[in-house]
N, CA, C and O of each residue as an XYZ file, in Angstrom:
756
protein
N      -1.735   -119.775     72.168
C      -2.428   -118.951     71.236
C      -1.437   -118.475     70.173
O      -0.253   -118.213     70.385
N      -2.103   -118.395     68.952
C      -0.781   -118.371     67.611
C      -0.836   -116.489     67.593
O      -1.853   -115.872     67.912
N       0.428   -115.834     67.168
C       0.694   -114.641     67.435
C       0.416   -114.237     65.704
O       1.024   -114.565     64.685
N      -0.991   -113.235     65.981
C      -1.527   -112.839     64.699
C      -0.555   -111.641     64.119
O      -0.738   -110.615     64.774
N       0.185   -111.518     63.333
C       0.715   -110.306     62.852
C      -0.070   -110.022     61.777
O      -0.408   -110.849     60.930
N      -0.416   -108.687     61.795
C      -1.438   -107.847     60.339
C      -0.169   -107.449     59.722
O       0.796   -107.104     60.404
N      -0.153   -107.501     58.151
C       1.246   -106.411     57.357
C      -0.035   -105.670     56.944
O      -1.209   -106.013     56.805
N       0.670   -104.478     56.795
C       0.009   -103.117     56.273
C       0.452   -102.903     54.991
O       1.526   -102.360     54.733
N      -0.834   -103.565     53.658
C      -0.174   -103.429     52.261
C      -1.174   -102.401     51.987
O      -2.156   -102.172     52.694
N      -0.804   -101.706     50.744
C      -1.051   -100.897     50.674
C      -2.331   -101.404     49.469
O      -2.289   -102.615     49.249
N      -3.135   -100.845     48.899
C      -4.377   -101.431     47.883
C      -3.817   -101.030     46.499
O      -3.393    -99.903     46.245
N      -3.864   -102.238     45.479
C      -3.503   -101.905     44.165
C      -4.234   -100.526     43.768
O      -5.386   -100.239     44.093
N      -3.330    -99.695     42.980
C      -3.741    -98.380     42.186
C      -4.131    -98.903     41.012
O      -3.367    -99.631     40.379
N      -5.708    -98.516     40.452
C      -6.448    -98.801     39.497
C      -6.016    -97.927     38.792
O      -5.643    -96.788     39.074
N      -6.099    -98.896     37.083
C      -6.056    -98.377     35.863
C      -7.191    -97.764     35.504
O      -8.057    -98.526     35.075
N      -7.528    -96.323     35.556
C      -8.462    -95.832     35.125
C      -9.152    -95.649     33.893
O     -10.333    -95.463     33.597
N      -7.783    -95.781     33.075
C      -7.687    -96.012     31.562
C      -7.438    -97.322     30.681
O      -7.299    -97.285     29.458
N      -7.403    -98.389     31.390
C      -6.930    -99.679     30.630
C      -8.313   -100.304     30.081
O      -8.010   -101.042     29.143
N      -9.472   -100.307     30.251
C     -10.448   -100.735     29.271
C     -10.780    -99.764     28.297
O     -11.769   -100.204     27.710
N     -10.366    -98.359     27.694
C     -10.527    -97.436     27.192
C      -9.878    -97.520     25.949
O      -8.750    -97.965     26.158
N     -10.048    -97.316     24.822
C      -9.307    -96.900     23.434
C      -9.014    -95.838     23.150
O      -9.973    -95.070     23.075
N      -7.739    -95.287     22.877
C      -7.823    -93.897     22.981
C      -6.726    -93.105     21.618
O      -6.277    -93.607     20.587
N      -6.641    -92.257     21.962
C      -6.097    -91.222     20.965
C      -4.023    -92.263     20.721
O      -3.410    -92.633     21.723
N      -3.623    -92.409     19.712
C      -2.204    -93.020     19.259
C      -1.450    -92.230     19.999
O      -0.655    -92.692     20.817
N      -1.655    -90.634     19.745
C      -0.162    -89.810     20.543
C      -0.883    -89.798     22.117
O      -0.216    -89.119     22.898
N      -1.752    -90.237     22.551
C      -2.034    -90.201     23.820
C      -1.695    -91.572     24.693
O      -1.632    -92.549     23.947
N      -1.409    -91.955     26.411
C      -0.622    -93.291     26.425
C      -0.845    -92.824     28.239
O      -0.327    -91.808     28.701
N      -1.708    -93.794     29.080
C      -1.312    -93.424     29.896
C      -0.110    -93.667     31.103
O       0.651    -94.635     31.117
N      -0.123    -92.807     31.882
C       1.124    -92.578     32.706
C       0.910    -93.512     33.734
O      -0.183    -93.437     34.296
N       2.185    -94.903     34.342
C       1.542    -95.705     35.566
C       1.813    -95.114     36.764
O       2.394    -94.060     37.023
N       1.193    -96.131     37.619
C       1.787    -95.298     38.959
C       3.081    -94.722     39.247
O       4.174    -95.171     38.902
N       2.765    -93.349     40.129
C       3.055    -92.437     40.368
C       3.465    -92.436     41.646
O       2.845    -93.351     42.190
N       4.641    -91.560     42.944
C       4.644    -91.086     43.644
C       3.893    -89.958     43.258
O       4.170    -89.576     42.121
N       2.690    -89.046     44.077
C       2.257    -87.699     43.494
C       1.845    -87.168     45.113
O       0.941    -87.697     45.760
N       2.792    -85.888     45.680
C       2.257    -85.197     46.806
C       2.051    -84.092     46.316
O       2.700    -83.471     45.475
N       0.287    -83.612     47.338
C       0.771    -82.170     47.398
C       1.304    -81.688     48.117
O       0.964    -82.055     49.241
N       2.439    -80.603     48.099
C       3.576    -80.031     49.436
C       3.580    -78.496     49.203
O       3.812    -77.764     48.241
N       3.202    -78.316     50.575
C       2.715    -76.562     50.918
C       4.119    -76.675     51.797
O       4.360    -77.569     52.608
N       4.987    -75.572     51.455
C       5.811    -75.015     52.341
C       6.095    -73.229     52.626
O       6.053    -72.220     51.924
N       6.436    -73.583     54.264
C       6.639    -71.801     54.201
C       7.843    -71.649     53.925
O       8.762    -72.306     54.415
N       7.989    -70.380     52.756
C       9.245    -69.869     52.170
C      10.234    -70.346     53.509
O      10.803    -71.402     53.231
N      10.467    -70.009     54.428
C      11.675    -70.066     55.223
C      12.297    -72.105     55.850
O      13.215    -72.502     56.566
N      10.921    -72.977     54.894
C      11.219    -74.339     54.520
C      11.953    -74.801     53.418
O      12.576    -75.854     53.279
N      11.785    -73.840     52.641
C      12.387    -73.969     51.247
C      13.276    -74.707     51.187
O      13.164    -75.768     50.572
N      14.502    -74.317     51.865
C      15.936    -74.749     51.493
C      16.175    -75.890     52.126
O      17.207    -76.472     51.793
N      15.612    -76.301     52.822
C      15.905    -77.441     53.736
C      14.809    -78.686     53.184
O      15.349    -79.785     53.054
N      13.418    -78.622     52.871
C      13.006    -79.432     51.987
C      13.575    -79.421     50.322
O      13.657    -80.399     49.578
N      13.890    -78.156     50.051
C      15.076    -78.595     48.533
C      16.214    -79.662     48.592
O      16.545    -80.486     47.740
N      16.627    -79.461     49.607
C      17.616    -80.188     49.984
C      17.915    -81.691     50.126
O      18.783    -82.537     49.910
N      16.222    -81.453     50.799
C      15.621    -83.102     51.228
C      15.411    -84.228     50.029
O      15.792    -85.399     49.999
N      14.442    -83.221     48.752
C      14.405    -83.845     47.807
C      15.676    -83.593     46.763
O      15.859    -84.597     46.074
N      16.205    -82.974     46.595
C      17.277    -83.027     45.447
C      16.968    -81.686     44.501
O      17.858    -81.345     43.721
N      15.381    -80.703     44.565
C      15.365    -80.383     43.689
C      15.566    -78.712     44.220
O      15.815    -78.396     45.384
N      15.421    -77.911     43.257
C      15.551    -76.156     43.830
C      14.167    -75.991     43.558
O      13.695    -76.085     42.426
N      13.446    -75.722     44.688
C      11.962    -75.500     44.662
C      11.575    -73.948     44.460
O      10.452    -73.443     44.479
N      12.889    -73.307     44.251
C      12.545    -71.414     44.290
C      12.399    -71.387     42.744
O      12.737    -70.335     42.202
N      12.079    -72.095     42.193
C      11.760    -72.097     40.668
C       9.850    -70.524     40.728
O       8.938    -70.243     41.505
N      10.241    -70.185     39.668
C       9.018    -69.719     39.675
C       7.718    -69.657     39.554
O       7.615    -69.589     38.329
N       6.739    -69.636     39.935
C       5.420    -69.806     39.990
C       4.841    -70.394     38.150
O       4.827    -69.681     37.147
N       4.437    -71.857     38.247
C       3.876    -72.229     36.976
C       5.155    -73.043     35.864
O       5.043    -73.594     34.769
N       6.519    -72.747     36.906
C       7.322    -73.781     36.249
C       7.960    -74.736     37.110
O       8.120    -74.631     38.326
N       8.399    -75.920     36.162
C       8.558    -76.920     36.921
C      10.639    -77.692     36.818
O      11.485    -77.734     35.925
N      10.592    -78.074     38.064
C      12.460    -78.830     37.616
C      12.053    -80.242     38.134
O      11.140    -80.656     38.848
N      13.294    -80.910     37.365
C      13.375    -82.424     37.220
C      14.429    -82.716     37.551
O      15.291    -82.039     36.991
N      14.978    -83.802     38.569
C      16.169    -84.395     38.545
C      16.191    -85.883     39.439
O      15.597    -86.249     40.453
N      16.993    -86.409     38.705
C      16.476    -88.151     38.776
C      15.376    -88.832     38.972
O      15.229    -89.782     39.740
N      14.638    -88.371     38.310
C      13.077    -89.058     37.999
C      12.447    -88.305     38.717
O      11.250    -88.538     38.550
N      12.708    -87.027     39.883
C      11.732    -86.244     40.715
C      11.186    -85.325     39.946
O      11.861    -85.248     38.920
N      10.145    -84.460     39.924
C       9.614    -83.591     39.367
C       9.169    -82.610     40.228
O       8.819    -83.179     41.262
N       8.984    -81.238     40.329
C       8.167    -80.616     41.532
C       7.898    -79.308     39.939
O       8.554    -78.871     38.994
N       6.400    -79.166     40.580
C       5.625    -78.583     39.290
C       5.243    -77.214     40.936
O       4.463    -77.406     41.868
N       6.002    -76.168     40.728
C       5.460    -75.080     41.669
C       4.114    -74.380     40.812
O       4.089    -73.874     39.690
N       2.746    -74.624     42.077
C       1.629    -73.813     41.343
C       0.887    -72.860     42.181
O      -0.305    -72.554     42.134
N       1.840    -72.444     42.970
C       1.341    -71.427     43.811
C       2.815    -70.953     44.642
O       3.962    -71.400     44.610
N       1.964    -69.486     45.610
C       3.022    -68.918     46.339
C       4.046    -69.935     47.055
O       5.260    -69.873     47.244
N       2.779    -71.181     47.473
C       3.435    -72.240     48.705
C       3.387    -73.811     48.475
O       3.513    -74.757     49.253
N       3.149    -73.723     47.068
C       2.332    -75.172     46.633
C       3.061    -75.460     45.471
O       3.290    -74.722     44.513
N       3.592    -77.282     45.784
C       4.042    -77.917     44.657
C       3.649    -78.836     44.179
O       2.944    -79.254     45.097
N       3.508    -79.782     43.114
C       2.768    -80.814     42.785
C       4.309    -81.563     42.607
O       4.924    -81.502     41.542
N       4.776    -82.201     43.690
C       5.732    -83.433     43.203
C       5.375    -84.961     42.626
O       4.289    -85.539     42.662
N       6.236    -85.272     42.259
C       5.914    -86.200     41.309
C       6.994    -87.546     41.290
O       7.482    -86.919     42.231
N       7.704    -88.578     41.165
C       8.484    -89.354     41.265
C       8.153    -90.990     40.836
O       7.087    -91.512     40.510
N       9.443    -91.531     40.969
C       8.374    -93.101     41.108
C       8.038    -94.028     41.881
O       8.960    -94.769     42.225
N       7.257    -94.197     42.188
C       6.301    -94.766     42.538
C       7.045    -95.522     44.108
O       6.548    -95.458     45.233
N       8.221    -96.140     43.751
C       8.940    -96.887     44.555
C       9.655    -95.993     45.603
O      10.299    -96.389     46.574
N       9.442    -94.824     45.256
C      10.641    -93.441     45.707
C       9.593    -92.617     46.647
O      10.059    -91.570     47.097
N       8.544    -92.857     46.934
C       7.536    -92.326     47.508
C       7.646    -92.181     48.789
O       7.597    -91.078     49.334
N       7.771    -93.041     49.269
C       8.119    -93.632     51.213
C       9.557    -92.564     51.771
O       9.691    -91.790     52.719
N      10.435    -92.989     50.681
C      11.570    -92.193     50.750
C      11.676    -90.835     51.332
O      12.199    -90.333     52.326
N      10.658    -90.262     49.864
C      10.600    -88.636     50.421
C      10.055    -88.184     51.079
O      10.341    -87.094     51.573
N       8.908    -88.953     51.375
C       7.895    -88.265     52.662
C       9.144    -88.533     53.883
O       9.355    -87.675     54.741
N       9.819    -89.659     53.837
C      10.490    -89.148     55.484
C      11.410    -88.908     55.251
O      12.102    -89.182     56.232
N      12.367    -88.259     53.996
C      13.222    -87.089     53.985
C      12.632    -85.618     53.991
O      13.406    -84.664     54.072
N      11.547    -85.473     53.924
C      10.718    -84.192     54.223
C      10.683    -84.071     55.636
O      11.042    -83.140     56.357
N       9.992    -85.612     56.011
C       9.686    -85.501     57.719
C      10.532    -85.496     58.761
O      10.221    -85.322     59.940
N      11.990    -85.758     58.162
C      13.459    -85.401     58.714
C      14.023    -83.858     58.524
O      14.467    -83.187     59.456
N      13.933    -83.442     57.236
C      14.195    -81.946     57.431
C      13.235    -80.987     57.353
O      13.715    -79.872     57.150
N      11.920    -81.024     57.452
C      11.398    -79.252     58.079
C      10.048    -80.177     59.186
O       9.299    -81.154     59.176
N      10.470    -79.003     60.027
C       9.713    -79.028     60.939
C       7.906    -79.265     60.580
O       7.327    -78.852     59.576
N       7.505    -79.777     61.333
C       5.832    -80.587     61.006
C       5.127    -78.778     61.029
O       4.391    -78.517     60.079
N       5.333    -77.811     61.918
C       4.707    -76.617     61.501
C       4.864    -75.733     60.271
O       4.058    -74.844     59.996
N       6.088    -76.059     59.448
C       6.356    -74.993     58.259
C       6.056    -76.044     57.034
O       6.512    -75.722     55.937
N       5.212    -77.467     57.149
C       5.016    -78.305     55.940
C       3.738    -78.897     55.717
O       3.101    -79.220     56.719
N       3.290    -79.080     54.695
C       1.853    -80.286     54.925
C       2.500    -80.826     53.110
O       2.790    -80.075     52.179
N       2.545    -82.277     53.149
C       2.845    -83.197     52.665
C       1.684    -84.131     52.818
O       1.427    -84.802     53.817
N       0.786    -84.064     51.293
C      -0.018    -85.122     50.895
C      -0.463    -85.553     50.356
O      -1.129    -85.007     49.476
N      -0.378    -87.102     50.559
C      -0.043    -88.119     49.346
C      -1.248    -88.397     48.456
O      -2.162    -89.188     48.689
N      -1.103    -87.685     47.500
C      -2.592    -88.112     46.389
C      -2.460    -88.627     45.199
O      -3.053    -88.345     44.157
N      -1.052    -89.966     45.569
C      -1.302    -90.757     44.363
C      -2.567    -91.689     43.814
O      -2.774    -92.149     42.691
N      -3.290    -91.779     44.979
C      -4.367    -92.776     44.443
C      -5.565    -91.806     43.782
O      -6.355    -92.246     42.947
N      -5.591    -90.304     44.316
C      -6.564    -89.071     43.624
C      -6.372    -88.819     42.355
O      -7.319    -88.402     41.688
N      -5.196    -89.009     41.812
C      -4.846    -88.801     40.733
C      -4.113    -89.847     39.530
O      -3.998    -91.040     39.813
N      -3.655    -89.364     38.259
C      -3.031    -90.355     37.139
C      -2.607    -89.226     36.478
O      -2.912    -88.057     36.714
N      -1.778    -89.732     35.513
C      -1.298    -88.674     34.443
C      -1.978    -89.797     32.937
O      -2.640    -90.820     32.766
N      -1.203    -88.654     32.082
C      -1.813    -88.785     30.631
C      -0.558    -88.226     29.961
O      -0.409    -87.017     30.135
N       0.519    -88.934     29.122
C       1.148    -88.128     28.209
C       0.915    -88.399     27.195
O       0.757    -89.561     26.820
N       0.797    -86.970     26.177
C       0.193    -86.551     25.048
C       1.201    -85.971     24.284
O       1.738    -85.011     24.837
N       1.770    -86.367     22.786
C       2.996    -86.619     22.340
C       2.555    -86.065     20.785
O       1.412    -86.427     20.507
N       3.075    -85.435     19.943
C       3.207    -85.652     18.426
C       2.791    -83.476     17.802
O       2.108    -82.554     18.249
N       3.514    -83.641     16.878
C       3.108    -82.431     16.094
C       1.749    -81.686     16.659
O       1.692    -80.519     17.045
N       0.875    -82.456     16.623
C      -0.567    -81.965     16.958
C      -1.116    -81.679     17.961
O      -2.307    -81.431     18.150
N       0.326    -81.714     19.149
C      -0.736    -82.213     20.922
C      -0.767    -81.019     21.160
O      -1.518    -80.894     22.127
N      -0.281    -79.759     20.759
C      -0.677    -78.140     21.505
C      -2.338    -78.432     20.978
O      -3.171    -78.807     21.803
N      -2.698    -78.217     19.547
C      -3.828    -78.353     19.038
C      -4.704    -78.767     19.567
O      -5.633    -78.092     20.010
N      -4.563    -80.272     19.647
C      -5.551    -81.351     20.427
C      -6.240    -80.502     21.788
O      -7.445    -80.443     22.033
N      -5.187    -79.902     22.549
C      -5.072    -79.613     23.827
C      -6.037    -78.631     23.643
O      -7.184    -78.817     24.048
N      -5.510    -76.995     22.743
C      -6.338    -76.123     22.283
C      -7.870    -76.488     22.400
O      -8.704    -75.809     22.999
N      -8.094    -77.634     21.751
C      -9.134    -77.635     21.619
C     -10.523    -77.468     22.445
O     -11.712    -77.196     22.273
N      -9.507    -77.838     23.537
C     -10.705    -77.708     24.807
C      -9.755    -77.343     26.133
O      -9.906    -77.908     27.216
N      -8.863    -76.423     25.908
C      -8.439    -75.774     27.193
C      -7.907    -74.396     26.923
O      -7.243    -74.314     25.889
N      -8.057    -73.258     27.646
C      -8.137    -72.270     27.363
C      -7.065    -71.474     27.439
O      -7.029    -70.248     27.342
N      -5.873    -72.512     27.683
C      -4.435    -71.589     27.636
C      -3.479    -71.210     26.760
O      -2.623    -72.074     26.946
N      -3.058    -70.473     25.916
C      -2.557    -70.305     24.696
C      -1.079    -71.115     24.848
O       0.003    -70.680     25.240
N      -1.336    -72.016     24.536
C      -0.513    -73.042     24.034
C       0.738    -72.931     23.104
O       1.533    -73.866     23.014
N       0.899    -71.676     22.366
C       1.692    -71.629     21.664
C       3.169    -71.694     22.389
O       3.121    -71.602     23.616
N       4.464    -71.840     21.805
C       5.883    -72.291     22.665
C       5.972    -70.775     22.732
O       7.177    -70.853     22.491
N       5.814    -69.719     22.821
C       6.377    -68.581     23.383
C       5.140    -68.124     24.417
O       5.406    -67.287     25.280
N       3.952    -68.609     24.336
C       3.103    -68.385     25.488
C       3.633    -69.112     26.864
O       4.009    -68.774     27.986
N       3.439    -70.299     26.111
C       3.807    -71.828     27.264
C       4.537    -72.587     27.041
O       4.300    -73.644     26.456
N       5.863    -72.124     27.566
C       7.347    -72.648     26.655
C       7.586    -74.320     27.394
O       6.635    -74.820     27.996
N       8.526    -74.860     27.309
C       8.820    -75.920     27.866
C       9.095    -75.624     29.088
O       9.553    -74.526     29.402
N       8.793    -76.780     30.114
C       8.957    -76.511     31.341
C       8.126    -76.076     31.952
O       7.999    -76.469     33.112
N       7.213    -75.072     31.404
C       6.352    -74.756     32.200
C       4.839    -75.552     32.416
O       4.385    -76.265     31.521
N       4.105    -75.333     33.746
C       3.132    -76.059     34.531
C       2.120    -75.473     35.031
O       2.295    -74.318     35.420
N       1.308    -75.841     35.114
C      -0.158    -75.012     35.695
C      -1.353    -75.883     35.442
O      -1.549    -76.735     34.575
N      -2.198    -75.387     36.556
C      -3.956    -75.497     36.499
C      -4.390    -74.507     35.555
O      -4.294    -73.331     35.204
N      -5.023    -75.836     35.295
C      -6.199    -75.112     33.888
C      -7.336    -76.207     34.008
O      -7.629    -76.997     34.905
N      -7.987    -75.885     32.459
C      -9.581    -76.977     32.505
C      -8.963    -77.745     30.969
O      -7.966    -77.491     30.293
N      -9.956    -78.675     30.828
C      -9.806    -79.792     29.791
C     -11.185    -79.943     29.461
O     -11.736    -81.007     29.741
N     -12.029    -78.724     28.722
C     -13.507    -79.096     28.683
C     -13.873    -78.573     30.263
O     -13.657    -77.459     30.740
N     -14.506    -79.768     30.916
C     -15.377    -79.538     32.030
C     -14.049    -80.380     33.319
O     -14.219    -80.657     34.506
N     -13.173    -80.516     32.696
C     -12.008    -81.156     33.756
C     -11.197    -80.506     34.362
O     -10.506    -79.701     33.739
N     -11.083    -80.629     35.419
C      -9.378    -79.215     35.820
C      -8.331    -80.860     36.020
O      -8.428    -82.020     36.421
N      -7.189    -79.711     35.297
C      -6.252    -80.454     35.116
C      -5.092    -79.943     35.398
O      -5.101    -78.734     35.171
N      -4.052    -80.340     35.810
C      -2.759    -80.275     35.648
C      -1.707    -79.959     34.689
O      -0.843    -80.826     34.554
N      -1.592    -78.807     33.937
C      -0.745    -79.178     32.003
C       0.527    -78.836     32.419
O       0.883    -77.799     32.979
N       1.225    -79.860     32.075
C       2.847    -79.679     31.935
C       3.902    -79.957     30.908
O       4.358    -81.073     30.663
N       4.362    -78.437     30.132
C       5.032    -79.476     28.855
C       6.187    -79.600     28.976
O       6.917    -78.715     29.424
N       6.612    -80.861     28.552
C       8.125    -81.544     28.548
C       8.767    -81.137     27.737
O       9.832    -80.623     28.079
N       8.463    -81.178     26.519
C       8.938    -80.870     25.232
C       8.422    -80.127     24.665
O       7.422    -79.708     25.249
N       8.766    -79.334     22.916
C       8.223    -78.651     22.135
C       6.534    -79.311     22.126
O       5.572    -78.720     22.617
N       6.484    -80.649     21.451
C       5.153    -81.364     21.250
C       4.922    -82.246     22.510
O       4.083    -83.080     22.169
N       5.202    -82.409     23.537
C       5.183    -83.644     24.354
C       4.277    -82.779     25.817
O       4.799    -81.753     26.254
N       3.287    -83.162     26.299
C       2.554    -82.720     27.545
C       2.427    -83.872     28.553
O       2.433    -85.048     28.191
N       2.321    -83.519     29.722
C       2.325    -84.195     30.975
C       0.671    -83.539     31.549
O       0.365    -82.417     31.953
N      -0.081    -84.691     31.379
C      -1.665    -84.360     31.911
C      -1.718    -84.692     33.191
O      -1.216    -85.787     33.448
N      -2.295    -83.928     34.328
C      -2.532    -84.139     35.639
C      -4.105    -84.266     35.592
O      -4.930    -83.375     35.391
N      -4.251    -85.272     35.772
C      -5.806    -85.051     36.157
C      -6.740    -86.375     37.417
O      -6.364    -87.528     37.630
N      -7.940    -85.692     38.018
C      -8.055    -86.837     38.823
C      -8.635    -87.778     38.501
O      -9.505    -87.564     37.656
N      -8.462    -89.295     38.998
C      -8.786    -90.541     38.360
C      -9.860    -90.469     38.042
O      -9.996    -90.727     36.846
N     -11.292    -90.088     38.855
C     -12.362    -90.173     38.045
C     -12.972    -89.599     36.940
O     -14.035    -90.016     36.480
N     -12.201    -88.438     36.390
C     -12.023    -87.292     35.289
C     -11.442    -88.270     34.345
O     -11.973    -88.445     33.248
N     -10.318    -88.958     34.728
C      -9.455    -89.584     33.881
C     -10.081    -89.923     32.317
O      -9.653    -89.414     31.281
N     -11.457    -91.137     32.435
C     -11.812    -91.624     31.022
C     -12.883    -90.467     30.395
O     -13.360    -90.465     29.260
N     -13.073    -89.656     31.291
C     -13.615    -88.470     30.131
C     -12.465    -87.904     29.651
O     -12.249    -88.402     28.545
N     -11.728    -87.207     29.905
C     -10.517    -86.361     29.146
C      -9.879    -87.618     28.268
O      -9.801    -87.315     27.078
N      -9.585    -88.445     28.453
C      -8.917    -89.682     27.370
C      -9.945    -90.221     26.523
O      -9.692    -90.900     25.528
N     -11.289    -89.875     26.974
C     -12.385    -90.429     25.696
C     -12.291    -88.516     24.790
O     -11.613    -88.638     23.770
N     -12.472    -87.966     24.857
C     -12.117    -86.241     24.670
C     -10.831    -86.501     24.132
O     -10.802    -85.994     23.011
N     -10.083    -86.885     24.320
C      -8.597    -86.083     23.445
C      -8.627    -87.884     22.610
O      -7.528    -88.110     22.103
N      -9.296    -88.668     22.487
C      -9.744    -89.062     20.859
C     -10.594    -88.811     20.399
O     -10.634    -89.149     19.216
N     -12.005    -87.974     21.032
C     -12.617    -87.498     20.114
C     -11.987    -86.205     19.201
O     -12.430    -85.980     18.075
N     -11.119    -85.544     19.687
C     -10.302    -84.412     19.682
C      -9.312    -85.018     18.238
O      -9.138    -84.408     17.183
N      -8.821    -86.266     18.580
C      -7.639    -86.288     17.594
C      -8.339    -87.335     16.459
O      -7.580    -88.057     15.812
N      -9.482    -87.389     16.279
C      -9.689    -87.766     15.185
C      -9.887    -86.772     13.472
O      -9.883    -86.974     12.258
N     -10.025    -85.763     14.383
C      -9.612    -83.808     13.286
C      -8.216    -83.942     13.305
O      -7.917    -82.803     12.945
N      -7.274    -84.455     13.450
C      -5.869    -84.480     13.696
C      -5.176    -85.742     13.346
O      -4.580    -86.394     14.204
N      -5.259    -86.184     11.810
C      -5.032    -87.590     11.706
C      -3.694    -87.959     11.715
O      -2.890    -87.241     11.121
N      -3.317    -88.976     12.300
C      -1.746    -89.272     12.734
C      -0.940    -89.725     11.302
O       0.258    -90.005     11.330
């Protein structure tokens, strides 16, 4: 009898946005490592450690270092971020340093996509249909948070003076990217 081995692949991540036309300063983001990771304060230092980054950042801002991202949006909650290839990695450098009771680590790259939104006009665009004052001394660089996009909750994170990092979930995805060109056609490039 021939010895059946199954490999465990994982299912291509759909382009939610690739039959779509959309806004010039808008472009979407490809796959993603993306967890959500709840830790108790007294995990902190030992999952910082794990990933590379200082997670005692404050509530609604976010740090970066070698392609990792961790966007803190709550007392216990981070939205990490990485690539794609780096994914496997950190879940079992997490699952090596804190204990399975002080963590929950989970993986919602396929729940989600990003959207970066780029140029003079993207606070505006954004304005247009989300309700957070956008201006750089409201919502300086670096900083991250839940908010809405219209009728979408989203993820907003800005990189730069003009440059945003959209979190949103895949099936939201081609409304907010059909929306931020209906949006940037008042906003001509």
């Amino acid at each position: 009898m021939a010895d059946l081995t199954l490999v465990a692949q994982k299912p291509p991540r759909l382009a939610p946005l690739a039959a779509h036309a959309g806004d010039p300063r808008a472009r979407p983001l490809g796959p993603m490592a993306r967890f959500s990771l709840r830790l108790r304060e007294t995990a902190l230092p030992s999952a910082a450690t794990a990933i590379g980054l200082d997670l005692a950042q404050p509530i609604n801002r976010a740090i970066s270092h070698a392609g990792c991202s961790a966007l803190h949006l709550g007392p216990d909650e981070w939205l990490v971020l990485a690539p794609e290839e780096d994914g496997e990695a950190i879940a079992a450098a997490l699952d090596r340093a804190v204990s399975s009771g002080d963590i929950s680590l989970v993986d919602i790259g396929h729940r989600q996509t990003g959207i970066l939104l780029a140029g003079e006009d993207a606070a505006s665009m954004l304005n247009a249909a989300c309700p957070l004052d956008l201006d750089l001394a409201a919502f300086p660089v670096g900083m991250a948070s839940r908010t809405v996009f219209a009728k979408a909750e989203i993820i907003l994170w800005r990189l730069a003076m003009a440059q945003f990092h959209i979190e949103v979930w895949r099936s939201y995805a081609p409304y907010v990217w059909a929306l931020l060109r209906e949006i940037g056609r008042e906003y001509p490039v």
